[in-house]
C-alpha positions as CSV (number, residue, x, y, z in Angstrom):
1,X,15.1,1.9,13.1
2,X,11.4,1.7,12.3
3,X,9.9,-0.9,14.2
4,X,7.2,-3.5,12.8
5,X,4.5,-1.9,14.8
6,X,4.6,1.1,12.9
7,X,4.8,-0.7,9.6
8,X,1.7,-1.9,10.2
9,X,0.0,1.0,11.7
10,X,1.3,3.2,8.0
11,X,-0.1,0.1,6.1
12,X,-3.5,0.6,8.5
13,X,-3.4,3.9,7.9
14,X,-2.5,3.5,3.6
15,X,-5.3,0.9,2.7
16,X,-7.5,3.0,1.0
17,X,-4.3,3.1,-1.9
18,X,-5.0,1.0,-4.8
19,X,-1.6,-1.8,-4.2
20,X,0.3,-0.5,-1.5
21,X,2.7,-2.4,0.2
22,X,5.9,-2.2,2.4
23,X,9.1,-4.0,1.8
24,X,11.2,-4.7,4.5
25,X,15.1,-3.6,3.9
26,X,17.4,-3.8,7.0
27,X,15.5,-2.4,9.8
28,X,13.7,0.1,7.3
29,X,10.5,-0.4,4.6
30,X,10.8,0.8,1.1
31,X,7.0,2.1,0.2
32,X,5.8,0.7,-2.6
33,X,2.7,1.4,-5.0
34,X,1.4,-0.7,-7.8
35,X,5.4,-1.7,-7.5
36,X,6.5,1.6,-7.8
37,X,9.1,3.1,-5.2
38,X,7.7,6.2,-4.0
39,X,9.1,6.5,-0.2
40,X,10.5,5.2,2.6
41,X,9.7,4.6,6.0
42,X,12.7,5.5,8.2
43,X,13.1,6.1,11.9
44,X,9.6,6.1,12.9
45,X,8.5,8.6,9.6
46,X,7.3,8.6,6.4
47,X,9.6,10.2,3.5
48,X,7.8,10.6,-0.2
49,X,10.8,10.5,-2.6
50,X,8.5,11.2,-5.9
51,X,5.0,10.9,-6.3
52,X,3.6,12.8,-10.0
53,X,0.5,14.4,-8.0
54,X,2.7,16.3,-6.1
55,X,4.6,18.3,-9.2
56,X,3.1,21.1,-8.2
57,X,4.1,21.1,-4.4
58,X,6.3,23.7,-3.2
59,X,7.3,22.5,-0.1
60,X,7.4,18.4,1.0
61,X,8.7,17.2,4.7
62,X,8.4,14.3,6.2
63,X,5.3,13.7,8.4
64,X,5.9,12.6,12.3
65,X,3.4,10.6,13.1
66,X,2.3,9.9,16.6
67,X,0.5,6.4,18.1
């Protein structure tokens, strides 16, 4: 379960990104960009499931985040 708090401390964190948004689904967020799936936050972290820039990227985990 992600909890609201931390949606809004990722969407804090995200504002910088040209139409970012979260969607809630359940008692997850799909992470959206210029309406474009490209993660997920689930149980307190944040999963990227494609993004183009990162093509190159060997290695991709999730990031823990701590408040």
């Amino acid at each position: 379960m992600t909890t609201k708090k931390f949606a809004q401390y990722m969407e804090k964190q995200c504002k910088g990104i040209n139409n970012f948004s979260l969607e809630a689904i359940f008692e997850e967020y799909i992470v959206l960009v210029s309406g474009k799936r490209i993660g997920v936050l689930y149980q307190e972290k944040f999963y990227v499931l494609y993004a183009p820039t990162f093509e190159e990227t060997e290695n991709i985990t999730a990031i823990d985040v701590v408040m």
